[in-house]
C-alpha positions in Angstrom: 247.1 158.5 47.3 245.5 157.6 50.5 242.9 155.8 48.9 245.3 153.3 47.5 247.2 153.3 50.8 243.6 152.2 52.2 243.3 149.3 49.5 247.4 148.4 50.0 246.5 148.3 53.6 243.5 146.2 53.4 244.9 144.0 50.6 247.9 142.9 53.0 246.6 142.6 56.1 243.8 140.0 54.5 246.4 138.1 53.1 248.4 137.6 56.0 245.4 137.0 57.9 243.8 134.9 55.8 247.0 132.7 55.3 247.4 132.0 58.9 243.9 131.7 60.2 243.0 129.6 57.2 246.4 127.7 57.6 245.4 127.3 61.7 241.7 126.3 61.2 242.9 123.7 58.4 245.1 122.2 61.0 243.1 122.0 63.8 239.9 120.8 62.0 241.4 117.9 59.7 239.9 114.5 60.2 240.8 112.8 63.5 241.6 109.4 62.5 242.3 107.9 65.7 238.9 108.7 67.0 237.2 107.8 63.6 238.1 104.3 64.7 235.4 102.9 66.4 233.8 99.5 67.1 231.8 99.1 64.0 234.8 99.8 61.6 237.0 97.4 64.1 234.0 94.6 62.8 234.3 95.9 59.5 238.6 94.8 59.6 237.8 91.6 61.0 234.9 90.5 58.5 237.2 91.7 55.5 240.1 89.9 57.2 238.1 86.8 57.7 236.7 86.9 54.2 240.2 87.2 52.6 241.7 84.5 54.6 238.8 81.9 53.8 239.0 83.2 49.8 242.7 82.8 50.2 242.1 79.3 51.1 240.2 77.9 48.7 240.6 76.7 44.8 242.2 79.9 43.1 239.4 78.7 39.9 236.5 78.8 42.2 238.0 82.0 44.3 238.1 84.4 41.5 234.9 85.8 40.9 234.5 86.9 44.3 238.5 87.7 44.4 238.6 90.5 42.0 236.1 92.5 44.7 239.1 92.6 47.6 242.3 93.6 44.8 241.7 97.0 45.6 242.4 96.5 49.3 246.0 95.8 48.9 245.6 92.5 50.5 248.6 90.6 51.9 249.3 87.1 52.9 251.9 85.1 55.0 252.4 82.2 56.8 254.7 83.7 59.1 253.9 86.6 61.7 255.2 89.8 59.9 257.4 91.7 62.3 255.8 94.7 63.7 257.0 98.7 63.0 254.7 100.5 65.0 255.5 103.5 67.3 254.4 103.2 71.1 253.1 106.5 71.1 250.7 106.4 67.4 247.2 107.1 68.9 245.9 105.7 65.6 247.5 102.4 66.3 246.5 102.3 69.7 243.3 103.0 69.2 242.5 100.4 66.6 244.5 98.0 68.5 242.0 99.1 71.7 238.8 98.3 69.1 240.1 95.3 67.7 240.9 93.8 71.4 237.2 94.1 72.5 236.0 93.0 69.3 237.6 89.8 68.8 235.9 87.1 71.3 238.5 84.2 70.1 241.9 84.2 70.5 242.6 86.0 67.2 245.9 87.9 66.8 246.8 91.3 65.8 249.5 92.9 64.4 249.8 96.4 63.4 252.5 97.9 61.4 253.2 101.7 60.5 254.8 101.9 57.0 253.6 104.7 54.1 250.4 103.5 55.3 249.0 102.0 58.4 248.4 98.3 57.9 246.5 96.0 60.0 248.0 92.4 60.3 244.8 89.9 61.7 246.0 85.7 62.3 242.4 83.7 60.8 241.4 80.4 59.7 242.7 77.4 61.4 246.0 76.2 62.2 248.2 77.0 60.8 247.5 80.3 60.7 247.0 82.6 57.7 248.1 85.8 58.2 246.0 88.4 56.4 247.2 92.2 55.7 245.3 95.2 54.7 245.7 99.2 54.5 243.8 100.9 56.8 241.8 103.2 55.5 239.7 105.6 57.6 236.7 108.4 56.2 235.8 111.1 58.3 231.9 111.4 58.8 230.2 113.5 56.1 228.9 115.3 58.7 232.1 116.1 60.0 233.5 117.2 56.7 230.5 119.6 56.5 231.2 121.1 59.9 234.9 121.4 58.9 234.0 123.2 55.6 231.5 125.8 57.5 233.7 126.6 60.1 236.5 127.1 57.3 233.9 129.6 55.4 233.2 131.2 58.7 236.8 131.6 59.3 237.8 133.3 56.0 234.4 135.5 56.5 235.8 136.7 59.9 239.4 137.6 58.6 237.9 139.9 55.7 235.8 141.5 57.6 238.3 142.0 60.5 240.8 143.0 57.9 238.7 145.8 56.5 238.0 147.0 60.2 241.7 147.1 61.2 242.5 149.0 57.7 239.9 151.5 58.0 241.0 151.9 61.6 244.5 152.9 60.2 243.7 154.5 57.0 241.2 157.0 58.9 243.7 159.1 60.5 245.8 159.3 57.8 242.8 160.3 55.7 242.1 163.3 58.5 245.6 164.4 58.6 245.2 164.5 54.2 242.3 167.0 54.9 243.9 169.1 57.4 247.0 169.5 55.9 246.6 172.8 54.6 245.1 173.9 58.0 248.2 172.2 59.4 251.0 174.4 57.8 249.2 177.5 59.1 249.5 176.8 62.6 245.5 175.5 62.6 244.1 172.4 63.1 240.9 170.6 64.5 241.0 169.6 67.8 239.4 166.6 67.1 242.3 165.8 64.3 244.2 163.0 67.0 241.7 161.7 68.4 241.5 158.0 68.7 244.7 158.4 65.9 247.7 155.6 66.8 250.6 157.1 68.1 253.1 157.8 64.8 250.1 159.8 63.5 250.0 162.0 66.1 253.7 162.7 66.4 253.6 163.4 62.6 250.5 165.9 63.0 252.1 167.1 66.0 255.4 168.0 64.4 253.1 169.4 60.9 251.7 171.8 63.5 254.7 173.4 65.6 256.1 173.5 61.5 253.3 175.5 60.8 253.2 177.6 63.8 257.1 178.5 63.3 256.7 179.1 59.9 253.5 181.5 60.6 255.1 183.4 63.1 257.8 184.0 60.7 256.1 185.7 58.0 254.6 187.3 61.2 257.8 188.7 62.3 259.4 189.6 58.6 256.1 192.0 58.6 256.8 193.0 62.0 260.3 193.9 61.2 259.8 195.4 57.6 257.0 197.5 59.2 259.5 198.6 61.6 262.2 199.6 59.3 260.3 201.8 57.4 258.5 203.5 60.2 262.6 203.9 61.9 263.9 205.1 58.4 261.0 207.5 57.5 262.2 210.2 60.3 265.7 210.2 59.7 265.5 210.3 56.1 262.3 212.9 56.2 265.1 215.0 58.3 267.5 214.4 55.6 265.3 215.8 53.0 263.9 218.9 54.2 267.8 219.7 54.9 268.0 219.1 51.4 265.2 220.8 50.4 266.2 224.1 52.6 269.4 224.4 51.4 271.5 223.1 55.0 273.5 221.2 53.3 275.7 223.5 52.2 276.3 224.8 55.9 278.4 223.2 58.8 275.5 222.4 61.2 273.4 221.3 58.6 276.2 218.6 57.3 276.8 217.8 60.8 273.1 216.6 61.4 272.9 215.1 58.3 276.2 213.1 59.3 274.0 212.5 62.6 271.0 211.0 60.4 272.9 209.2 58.5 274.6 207.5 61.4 271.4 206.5 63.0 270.0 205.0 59.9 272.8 202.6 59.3 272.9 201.8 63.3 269.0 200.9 62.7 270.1 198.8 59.7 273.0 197.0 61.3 270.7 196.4 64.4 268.6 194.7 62.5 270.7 192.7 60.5 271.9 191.8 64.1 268.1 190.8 64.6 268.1 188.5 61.6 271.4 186.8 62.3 271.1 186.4 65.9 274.2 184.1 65.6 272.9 181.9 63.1 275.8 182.7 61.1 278.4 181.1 63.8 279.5 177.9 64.7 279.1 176.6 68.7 282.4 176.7 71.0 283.3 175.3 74.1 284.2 178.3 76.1 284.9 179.5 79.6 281.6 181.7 80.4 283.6 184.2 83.1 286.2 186.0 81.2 283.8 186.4 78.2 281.5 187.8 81.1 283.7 190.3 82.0 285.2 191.6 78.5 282.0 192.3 77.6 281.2 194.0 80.8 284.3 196.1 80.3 283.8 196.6 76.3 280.4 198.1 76.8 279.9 199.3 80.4 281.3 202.8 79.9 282.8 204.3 83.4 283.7 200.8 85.3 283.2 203.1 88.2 279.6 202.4 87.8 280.1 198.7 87.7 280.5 195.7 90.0 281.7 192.4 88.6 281.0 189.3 90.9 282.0 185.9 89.4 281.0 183.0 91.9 281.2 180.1 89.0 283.6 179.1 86.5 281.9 177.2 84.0 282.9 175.9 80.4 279.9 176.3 78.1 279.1 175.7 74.5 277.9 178.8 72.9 278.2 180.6 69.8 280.5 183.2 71.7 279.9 186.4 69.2 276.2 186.2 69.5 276.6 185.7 73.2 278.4 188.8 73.4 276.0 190.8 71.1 273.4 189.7 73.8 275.1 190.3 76.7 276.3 194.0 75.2 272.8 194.6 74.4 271.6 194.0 77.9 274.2 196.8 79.4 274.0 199.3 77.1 270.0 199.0 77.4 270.9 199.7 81.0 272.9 202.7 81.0 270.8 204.3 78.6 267.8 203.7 80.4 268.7 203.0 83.9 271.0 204.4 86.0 274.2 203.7 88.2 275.3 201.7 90.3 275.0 198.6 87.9 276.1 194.8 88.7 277.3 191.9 86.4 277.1 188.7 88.4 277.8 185.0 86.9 276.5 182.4 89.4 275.3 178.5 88.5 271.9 178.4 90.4 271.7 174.9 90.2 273.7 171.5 88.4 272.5 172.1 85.3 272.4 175.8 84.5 274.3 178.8 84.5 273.0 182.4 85.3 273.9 185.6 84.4 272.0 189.2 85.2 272.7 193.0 84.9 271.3 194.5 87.2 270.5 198.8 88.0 269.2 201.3 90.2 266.5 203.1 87.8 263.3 203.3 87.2 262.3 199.9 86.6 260.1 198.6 83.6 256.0 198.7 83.5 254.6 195.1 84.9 252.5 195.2 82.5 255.1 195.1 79.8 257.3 192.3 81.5 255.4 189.4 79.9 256.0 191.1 76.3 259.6 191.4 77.0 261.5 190.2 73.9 258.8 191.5 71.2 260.1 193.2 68.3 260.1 197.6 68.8 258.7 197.4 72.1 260.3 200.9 73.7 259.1 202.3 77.3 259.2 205.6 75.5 257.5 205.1 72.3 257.1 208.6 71.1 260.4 210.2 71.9 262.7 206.7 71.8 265.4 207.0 69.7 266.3 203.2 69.1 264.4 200.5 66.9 263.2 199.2 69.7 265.1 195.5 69.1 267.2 195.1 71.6 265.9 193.3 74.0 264.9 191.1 71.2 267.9 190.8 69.9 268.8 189.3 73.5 265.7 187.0 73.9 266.5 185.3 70.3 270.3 184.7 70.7 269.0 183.1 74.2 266.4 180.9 73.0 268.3 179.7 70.1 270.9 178.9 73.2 268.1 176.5 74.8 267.7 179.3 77.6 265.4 181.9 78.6 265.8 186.5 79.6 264.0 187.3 82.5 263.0 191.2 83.7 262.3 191.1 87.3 261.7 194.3 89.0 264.0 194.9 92.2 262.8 196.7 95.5 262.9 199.5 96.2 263.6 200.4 92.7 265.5 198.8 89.4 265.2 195.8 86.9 267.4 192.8 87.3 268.0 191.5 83.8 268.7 187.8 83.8 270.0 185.5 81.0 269.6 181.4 82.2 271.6 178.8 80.3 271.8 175.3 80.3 275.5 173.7 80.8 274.0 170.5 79.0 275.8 169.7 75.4 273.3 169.6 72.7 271.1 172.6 73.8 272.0 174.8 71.2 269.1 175.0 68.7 270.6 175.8 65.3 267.1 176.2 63.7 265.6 178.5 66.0 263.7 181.2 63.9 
């Protein structure tokens, strides 16, 4: 495929260039005439003029022998002066009327008249007058013609050649980008892939590349997440079966906990449907961001004694409200079970463009050195004993970024976690396709 677009390439671009340089060096190197004109062709005109007129003159019997030799000049004769046609500005006819000036010594005349051709009108002979007319007609120097044709060859020589160079220049990246393509869909490429490539190539390989790094850290993530599963399910359904296997089932406490497993394995699954969907399944409103702020607050914060609600903006957003919510419910239910009262919901607009809201606690506070993994699929603070999958906060970070925003853990002094969700107020920031 690319090896043909190399020959289209090449093919076209030394036509085009071949047609106009060729066309260009025709033009400028075609015969001057006016300056072919000089003073021994200006002697030539008069002899022939001067020959004609004295043949024209004599007996036609004894003038045609030596007649026949001037037919193919187109002579002309007149008695009269032939009225001149001739432009003021023809350098041609200026120029042979220039040669013809210093070359006649006696007062012959000259008239010059621009028709198809350019004819030359010279007075000879005695009174009266005959006039005599002939075509000019004007040859380059051989050497001249030579010249012409070399530079012509040189011309054509230089446009393949160029052509090829400008092809190969084009066709290279493209051939490149062929061999890396494979490398390209998997999130890998060779640095030195874009170099020296024109700019569409680059925003091509560019875009192959964040492709293939979205579609690697998918598969990525599906492993993540079916890893996951299994390792959540195993425990409760283990649990399930040695009740099973000992015979609990057929007492109260035993059904009870059963009941219990069962519960937590279809919150695991639901959560991670929740994962999955993130809101991809909902279409973007325009809403106003405070009272869905404090429903959700109210929905999910338990005893509101614990809570504080501040509102300091009142913004209208576009958001796909349910998966905001999910988000936001996610954040305070992370915090009362893992923090502890007083907590505080705040909506604030730190700048123009943005809108901010955080949850913020009194407990513990989270590891530094697990703030920068924040948003990772089953990362818990309490690994061995946790009873969650361990998504929440991913949950969160997802619906965010597919909002064009950003979650941010900051720790508080002297002790807590502020939890704080930034959104842009811009239109257009949603990004449906976020994986």
């Amino acid at each position: 495929m690319f090896r043909r677009l190399f020959a289209r390439i090449l093919f076209w671009l030394s036509i085009l260039l071949l047609a106009t340089l060729v066309a260009g060096g025709l033009l400028a190197n075609r015969p001057d005439s006016s300056q072919a004109f000089d003073g021994a062709a200006a002697d030539r005109l008069i002899h022939q003029a001067v020959t004609a007129g004295g043949l024209a003159q004599m007996d036609p019997q004894r003038r045609s022998p030596a007649w026949a030799r001037w037919e193919s000049l187109e002579l002309a004769f007149s008695d009269l002066a032939p009225a001149v046609d001739m432009a003021p500005n023809d350098p041609l006819a200026l120029r042979v009327k220039a040669e013809l000036d210093k070359a006649l010594n006696n007062p012959f005349l000259i008239r010059l008249e621009r028709r198809e051709k350019l004819r030359v009108w010279l007075a000879v002979g005695v009174e009266p007058n005959v006039w005599v007319g002939q075509n000019l007609i004007i040859e380059p120097p051989a050497e001249g013609r030579f010249e012409g044709r070399l530079i012509g060859f040189g011309i054509i020589l230089l446009i393949v050649v160029g052509a090829y160079l400008v092809a190969r220049e084009l066709a290279a990246p493209i051939e490149r980008l062929a061999r890396q393509a494979e490398n390209l869909v998997r999130g890998r490429a060779d640095p030195d892939l874009l170099r020296g490539a024109p700019s569409e190539i680059r925003e091509l390989a560019t875009s192959l590349m964040q492709a293939g790094a979205s579609r690697t850290n998918a598969l990525r993530e599906r492993e993540l997440i079916l890893a996951g599963l299994s390792h959540d399910l195993r425990t409760p359904l283990s649990r399930i079966r040695l009740a099973l296997e000992l015979g609990d089932a057929h007492t109260d406490e035993g059904r009870g906990a059963m009941a219990a497993d069962i519960e937590e394995i279809d919150a695991i699954v639901r959560q991670f449907i929740d994962y999955v969907r993130s809101g991809r399944e909902e279409s973007p409103k325009e809403i106003e961001l405070a009272p869905l702020v404090q429903d959700v607050v109210q929905a999910n914060g338990g005893n509101m004694k614990n809570w504080t609600i501040k509102i300091n903006a009142t913004p209208r957003i576009t958001v796909t409200p349910l998966a905001l919510q999910r988000a936001l419910a996610n954040l305070i239910v992370n915090a009362r079970r893992h923090a502890a009262p007083p907590y505080t919901a705040t909506l604030v607009s730190p700048d123009a463009d943005h809108v901010a809201i955080t949850i913020t606690d009194e407990g513990t506070g989270i590891p530094l050195e697990l703030h920068r993994r924040i948003g990772e699929p089953f990362l818990t603070r309490e690994s061995r004993t946790r009873t969650g999958s361990g998504l929440g906060l991913a949950i969160v970070s997802r619906i965010i970024r597919r909002h064009g925003g950003r979650l941010e853990l900051l720790a508080r002094q002297p002790r807590g976690t502020m939890a704080r969700i930034i959104l842009p107020l811009k239109a257009g920031a949603l990004k449906l396709d976020e994986v």
